[in-house]
ZASE-582453 format. One line per field, with one value per residue (C-alpha): residue number from 1; residue in one letter; chain; x, y, z. Coordinates in Angstrom, 1 decimal. Last residue first. Example, Ala and Ser with C-alpha at 12.3 -4.5 7.8 and 13.67 -1.06 7.14 Angstrom:
BEGIN
num = (2_1)
residu = (S_A)
chaine = (A_A)
east = (13.7_12.3)
north = (-1.1_-4.5)
up = (7.1_7.8)
***
This chain:
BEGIN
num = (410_409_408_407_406_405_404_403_402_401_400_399_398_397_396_395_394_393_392_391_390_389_388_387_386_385_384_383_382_381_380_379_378_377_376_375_374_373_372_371_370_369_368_367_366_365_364_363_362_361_360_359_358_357_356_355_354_353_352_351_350_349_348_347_346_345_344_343_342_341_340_339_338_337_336_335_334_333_332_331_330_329_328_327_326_325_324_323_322_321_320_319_318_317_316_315_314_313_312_311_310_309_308_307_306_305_304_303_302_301_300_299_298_297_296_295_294_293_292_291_290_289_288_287_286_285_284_283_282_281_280_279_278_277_276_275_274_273_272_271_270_269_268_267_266_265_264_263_262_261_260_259_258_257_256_255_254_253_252_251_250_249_248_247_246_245_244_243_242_241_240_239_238_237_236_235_234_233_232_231_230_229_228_227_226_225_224_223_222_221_220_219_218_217_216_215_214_213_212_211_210_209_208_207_206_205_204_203_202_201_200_199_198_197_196_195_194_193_192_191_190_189_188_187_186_185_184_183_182_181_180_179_178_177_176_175_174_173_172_171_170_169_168_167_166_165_164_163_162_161_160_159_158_157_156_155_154_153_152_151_150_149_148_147_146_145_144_143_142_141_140_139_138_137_136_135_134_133_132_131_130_129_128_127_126_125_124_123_122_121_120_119_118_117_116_115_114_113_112_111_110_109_108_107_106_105_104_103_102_101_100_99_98_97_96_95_94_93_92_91_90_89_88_87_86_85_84_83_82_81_80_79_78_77_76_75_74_73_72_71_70_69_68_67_66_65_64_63_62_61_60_59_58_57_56_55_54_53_52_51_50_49_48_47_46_45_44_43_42_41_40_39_38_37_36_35_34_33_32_31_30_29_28_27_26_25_24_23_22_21_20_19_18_17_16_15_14_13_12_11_10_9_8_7_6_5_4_3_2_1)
residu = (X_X_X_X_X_X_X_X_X_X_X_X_X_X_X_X_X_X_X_X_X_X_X_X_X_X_X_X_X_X_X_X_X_X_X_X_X_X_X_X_X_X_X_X_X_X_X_X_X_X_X_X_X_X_X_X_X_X_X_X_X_X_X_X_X_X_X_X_X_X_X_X_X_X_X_X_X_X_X_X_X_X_X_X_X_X_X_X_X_X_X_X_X_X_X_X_X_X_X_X_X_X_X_X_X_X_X_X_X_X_X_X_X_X_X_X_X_X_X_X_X_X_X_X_X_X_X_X_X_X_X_X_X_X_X_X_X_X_X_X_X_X_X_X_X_X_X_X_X_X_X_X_X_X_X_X_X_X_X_X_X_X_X_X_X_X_X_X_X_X_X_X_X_X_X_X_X_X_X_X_X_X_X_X_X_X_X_X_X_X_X_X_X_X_X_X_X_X_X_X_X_X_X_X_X_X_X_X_X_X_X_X_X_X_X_X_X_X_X_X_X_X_X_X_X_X_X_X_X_X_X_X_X_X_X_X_X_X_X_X_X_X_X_X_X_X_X_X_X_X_X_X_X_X_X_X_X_X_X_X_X_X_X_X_X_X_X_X_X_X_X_X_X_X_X_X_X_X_X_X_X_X_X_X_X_X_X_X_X_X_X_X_X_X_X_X_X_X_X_X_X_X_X_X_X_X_X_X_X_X_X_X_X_X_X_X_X_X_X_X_X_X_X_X_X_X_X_X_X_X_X_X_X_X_X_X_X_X_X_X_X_X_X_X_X_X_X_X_X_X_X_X_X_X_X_X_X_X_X_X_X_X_X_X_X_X_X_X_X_X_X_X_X_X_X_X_X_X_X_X_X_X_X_X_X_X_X_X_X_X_X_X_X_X_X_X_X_X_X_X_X_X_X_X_X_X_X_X_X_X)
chaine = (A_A_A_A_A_A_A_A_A_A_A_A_A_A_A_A_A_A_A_A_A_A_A_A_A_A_A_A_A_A_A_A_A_A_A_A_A_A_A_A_A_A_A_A_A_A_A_A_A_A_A_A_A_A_A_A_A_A_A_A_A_A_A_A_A_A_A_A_A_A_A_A_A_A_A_A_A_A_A_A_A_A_A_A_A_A_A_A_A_A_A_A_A_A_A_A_A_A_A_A_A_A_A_A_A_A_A_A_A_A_A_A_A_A_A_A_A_A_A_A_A_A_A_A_A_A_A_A_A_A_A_A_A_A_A_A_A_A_A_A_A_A_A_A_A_A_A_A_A_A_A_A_A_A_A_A_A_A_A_A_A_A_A_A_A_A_A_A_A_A_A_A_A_A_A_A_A_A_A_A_A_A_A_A_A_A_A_A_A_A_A_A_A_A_A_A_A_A_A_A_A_A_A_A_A_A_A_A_A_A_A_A_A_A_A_A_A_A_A_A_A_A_A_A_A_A_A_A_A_A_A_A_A_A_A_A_A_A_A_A_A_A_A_A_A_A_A_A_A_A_A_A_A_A_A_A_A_A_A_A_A_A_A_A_A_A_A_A_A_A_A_A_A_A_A_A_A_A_A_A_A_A_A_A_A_A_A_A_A_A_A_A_A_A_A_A_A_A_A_A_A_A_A_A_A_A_A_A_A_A_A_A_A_A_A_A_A_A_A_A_A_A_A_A_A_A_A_A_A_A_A_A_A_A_A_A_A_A_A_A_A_A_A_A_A_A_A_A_A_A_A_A_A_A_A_A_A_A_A_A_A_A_A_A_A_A_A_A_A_A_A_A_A_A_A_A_A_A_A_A_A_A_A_A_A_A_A_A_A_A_A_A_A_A_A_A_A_A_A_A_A_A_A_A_A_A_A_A_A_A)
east = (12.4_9.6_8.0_11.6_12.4_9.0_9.7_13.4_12.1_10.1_12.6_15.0_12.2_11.5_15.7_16.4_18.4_20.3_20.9_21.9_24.5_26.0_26.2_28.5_30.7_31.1_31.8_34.4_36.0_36.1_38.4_37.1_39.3_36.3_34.4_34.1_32.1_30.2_29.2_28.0_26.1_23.7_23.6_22.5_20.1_18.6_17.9_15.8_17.0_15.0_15.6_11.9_13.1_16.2_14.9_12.5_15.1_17.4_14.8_13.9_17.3_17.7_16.7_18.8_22.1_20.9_20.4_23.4_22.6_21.8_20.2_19.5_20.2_17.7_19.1_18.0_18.1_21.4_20.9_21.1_18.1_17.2_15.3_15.2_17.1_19.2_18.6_21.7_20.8_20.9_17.9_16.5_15.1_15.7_13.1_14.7_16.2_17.3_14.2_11.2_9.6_9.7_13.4_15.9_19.1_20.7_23.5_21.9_22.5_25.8_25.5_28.9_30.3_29.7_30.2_27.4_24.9_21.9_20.2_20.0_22.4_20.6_22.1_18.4_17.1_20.5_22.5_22.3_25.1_23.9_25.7_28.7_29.9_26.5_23.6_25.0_27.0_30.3_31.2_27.8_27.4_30.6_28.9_27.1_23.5_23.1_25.6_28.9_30.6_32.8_33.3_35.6_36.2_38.4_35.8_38.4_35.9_35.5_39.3_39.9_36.6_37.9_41.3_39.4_37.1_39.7_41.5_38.2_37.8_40.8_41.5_39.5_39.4_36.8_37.1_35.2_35.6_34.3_30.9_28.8_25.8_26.5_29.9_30.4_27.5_29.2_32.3_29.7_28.2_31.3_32.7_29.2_30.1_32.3_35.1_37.8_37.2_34.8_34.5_36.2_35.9_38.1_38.2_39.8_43.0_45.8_47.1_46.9_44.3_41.9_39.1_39.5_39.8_36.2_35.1_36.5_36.5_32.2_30.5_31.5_30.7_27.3_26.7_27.9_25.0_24.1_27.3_26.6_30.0_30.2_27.1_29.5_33.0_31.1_29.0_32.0_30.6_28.8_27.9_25.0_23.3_20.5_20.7_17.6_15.0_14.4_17.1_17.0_14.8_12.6_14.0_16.0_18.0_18.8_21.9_23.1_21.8_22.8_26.5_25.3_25.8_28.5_30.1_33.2_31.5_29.9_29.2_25.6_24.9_27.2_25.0_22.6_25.0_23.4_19.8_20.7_22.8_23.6_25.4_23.7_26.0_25.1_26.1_30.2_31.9_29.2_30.7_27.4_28.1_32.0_31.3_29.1_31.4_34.2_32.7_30.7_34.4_35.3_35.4_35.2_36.9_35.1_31.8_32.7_31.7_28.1_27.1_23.6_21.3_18.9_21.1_23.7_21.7_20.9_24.7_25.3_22.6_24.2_27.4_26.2_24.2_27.2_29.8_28.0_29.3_32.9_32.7_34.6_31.7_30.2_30.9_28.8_29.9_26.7_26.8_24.2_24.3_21.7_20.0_16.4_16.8_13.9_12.2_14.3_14.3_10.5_10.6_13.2_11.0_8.0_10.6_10.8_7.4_6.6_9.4_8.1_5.0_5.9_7.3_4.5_2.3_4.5_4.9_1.2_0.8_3.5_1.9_-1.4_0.4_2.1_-1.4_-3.2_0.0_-0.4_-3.8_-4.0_-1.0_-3.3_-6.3_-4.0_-2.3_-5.5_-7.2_-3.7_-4.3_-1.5_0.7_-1.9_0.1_3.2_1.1_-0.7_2.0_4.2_1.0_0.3_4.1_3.7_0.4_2.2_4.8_2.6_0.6_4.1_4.2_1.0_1.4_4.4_2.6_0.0)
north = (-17.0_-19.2_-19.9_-20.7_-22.8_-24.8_-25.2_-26.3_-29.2_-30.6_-30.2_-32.3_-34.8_-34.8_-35.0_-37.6_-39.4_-36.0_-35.3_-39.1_-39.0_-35.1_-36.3_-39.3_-37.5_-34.2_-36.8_-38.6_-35.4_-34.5_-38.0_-41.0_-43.1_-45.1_-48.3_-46.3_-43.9_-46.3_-48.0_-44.4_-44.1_-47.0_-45.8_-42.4_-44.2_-46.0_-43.3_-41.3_-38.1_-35.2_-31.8_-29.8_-28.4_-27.3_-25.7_-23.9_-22.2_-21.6_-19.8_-17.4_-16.1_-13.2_-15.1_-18.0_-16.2_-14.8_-17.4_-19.9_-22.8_-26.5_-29.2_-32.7_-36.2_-37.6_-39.6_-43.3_-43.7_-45.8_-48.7_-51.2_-52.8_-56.2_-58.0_-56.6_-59.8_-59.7_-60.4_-60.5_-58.4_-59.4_-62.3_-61.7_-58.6_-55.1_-52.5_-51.9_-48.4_-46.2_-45.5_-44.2_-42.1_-38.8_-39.5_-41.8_-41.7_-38.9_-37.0_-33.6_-33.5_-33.3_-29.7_-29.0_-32.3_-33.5_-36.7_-38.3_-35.8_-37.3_-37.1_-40.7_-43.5_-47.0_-49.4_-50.4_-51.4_-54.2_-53.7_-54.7_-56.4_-55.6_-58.6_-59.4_-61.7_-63.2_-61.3_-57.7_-57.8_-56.0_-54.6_-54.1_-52.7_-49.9_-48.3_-45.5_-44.8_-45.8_-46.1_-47.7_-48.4_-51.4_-54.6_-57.4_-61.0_-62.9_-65.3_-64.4_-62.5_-60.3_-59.7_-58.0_-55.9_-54.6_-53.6_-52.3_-50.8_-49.0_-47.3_-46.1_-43.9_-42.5_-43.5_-43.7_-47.2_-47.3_-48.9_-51.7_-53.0_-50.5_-50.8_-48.4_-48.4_-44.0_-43.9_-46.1_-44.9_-41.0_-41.9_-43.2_-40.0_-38.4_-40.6_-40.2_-36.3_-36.8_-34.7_-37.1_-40.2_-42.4_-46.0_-49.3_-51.4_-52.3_-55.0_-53.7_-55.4_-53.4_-56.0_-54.0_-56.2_-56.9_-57.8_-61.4_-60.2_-59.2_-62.5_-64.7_-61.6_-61.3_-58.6_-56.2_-59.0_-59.2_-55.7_-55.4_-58.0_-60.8_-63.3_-66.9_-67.8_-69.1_-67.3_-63.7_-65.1_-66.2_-62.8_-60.5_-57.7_-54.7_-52.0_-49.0_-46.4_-45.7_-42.5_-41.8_-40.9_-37.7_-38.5_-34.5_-32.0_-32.9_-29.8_-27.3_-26.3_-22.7_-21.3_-18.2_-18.8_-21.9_-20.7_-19.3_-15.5_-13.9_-11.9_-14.3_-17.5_-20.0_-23.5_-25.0_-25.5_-27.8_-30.3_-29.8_-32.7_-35.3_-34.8_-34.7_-35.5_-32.4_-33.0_-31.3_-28.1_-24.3_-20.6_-20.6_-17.9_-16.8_-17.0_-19.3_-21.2_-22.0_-22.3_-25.2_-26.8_-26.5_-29.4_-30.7_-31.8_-29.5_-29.6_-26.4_-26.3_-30.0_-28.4_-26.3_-22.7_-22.2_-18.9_-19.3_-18.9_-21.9_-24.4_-23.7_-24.8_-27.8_-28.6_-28.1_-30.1_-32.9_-32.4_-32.6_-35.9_-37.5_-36.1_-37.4_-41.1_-39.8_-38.1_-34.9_-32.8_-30.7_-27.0_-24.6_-20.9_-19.2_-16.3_-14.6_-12.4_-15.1_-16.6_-16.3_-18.0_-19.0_-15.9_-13.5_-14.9_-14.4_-11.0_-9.7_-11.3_-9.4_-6.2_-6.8_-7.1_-4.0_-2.0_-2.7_-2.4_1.4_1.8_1.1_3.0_6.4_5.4_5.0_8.4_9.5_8.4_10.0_13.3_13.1_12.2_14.8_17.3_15.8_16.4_19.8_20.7_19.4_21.2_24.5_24.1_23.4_26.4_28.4_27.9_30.6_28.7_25.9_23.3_23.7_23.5_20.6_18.9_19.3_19.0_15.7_14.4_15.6_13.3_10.4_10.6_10.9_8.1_6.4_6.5_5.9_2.4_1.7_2.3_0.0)
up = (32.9_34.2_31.0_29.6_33.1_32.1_28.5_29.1_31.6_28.9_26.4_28.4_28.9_24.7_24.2_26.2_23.6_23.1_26.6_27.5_24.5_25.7_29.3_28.2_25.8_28.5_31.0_29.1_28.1_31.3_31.8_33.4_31.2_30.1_31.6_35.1_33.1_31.2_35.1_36.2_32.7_33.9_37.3_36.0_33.8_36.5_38.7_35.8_35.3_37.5_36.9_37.7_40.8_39.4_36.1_37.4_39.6_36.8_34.9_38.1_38.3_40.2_43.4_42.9_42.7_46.1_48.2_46.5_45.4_46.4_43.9_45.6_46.2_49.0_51.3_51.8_55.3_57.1_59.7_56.9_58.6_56.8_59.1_63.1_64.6_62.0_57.7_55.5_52.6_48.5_48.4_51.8_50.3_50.8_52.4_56.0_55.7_59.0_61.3_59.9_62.6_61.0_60.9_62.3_60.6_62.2_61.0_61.0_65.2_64.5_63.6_64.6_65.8_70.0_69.6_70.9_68.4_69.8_67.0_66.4_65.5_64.9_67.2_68.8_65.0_65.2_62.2_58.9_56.2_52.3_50.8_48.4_45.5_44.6_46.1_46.0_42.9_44.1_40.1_39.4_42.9_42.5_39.5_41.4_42.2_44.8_48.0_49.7_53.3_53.0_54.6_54.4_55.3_52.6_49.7_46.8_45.2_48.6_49.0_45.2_45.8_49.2_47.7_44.7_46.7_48.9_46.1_44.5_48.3_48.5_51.8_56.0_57.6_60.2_63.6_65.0_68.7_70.6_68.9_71.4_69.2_69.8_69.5_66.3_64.6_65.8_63.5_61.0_60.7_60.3_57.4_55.7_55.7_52.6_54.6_55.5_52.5_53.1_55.2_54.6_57.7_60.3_63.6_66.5_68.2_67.0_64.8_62.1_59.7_62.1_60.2_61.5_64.3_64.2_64.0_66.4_69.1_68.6_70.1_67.2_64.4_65.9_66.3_62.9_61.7_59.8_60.2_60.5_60.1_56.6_55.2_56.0_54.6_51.2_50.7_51.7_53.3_52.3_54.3_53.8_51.3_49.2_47.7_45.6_48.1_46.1_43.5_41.1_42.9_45.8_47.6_46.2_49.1_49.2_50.6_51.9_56.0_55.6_56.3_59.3_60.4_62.1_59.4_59.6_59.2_61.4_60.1_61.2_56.8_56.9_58.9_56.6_54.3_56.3_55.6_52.5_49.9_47.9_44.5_42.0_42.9_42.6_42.3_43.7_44.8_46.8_50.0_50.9_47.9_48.5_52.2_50.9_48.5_51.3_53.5_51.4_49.3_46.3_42.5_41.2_37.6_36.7_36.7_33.8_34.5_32.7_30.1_30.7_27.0_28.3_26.6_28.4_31.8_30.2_29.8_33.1_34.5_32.0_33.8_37.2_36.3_34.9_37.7_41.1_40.8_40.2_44.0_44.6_44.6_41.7_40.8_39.0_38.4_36.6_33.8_32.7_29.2_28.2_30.5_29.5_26.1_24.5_26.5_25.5_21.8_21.8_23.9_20.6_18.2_19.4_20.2_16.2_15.3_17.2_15.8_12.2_13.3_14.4_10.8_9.0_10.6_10.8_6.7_6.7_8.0_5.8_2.4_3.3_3.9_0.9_-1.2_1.2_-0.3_-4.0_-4.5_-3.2_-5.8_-8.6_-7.7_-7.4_-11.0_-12.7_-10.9_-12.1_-15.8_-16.3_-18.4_-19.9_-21.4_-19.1_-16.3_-17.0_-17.9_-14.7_-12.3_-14.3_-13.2_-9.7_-9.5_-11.1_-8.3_-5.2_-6.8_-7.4_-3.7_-2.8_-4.2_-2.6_1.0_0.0)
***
């Protein structure tokens, strides 16, 4: 339309021309003409105003629409992970997720910390979020003081319900042969019991040891105070590198030697350990199960109970892959739930993110499944960024899911 006025405009100063070169003075001629052309030019910039103001509609449209698709871009967020191979998969696909919602992500690998420092890291602010928050246990991080006086919880946000709710099943195993031979079914047993918990006795220093976690994974100090509190003065736990003591405690189990080590779902280590052919779960007396007594006295001890809302550790396993006691199958440890922390503030400016985290949830089974193709590799990044990448892009309708309810969020 706006073309077509214009060679209106055009033919009209054309017929002015003629006309008055034909007729010299015909000055009515002249006048009609010159009347036509100036509502003719002020028709063509009223649609020119028009035209031009959809023009910048459409494109603050497109603008909102790419806004929208990508609500973090020009946002950056420092991710981290714990220093625990069975947490990187499901932290790396988070991350790249989070990419694809316009954030410009740290590498996970680049802050790598134990609880201990991951969540002074967060409440500092130098670090936005982690996948890798196994709670109730890890709140007991949140008690730590810092320098402005207030608590390091006091930064943090815990997504609950996001990612494993439930998902981090967790207690001893114990050599599968060894345990049927002697009747063993619990650690109170072996604790009462010289003939067996020498045999576990591997310094000579009279107390029988089992493989625990690394200083600073938190289960470490919540089986320090298991060992107060069931009063098992006769166990003690062995503290490494965590893979170091599997494979030592793998090597003795499938040659039928008495051993026990701490482990959890959803990691690779049980389809190496087989519950229910190499190894077993191993219970503990209902009775021994630590509470929030806090008996040794840790800053927020109190967190590391495993009695809550009157369930009281985790008895669900069957006869088939746990050695039953007096009180069945009682690994004396709750399933934790795996979940997103971040930082108070970071999370309050971005709204995406949030909806991202509480909606994140990859199956259990295929993070197991990856966890043993990660142990299969070199375990490099690259590894990780190869394995992530396959699950996002053969989960690409649950991915998309998520991404349409952090865009409507954003």
């Amino acid at each position: 339309m706006l073309r077509k006025k214009l060679t209106l405009l055009l033919a009209l100063l054309a017929a002015l021309a003629v006309v008055a070169a034909a007729c010299g003075s015909a000055e009515e001629a002249v006048d009609t003409a010159a009347e036509e052309v100036e509502e003719a030019a002020e028709e063509v910039a009223e649609e020119a105003e028009e035209a031009m103001e959809e023009t910048e509609e459409a494109a603050e449209e497109a603008m909102e629409e790419g806004d929208a698709a990508m609500p973090g871009a020009g946002k950056t967020a420092n991710m981290g992970r714990a220093n625990w191979s069975s947490g990187y998969i499901h932290a790396q696909i988070l991350h790249d997720i989070m990419e694809e919602l316009g954030y410009d992500v740290s590498s996970p690998d680049g802050l790598e910390f134990a609880p201990d420092l991951g969540y002074q890291t967060m409440a500092e602010g130098d670090m936005d979020f982690w996948a890798n928050s196994w709670y109730p246990g890890h709140l007991s991080w949140w008690e730590g003081e810092r320098t402005d006086g207030t608590r390091v919880g006091d930064h943090l946000v815990r997504l609950e319900g996001s990612l494993m709710p439930g998902g981090g099943l967790q207690g001893m195993l114990v050599t599968k042969s060894w345990a049927e031979e002697n009747g063993v079914t619990t650690l109170d047993q072996i604790n009462e019991d010289e003939a067996l918990y020498s045999q576990l006795d591997s310094d000579g220093n009279g107390k029988g040891e089992f493989y625990g976690c690394p200083e600073d994974w938190t289960c470490d100090n919540i089986m320090a105070a298991q060992i107060t509190y069931a009063g098992w003065e006769n166990l003690e736990q062995t503290q490494a590198g965590y893979d170091a003591m599997f494979a030592e405690f793998l090597d003795k189990a499938e040659a039928g030697e008495p051993a026990i080590i701490y482990t959890w779902t959803p990691t690779a280590y049980l389809a190496q350990a087989i519950p229910g052919e190499t190894t077993m779960w191993l219970s503990m007396n209902a009775d021994s199960v630590l509470d929030d007594s806090n008996p040794n006295g840790d800053e927020g001890g109190e967190e590391y109970s495993q009695q809550r809302d009157g369930v009281v550790g985790y008895s669900s396993l069957s006869s088939d892959v746990c050695l039953e006691g007096p009180d069945g199958c009682q690994l004396g440890w709750l399933a934790a739930d795996i979940e997103i922390t971040a930082n108070k503030e970071w999370l309050a400016e971005n709204p995406a993110a949030e909806a991202l985290f509480n909606e994140f949830a990859p199956p259990l089974i295929d993070v197991a499944i990856a966890g043993v193709e990660l142990t299969n590799s070199d375990q490099a990044q690259a590894d990780v960024e190869r394995i992530s990448a396959d699950w996002v892009a053969a989960n690409r309708d649950l991915v998309d899911a998520w991404l349409d309810v952090a865009r409507a969020a954003g």
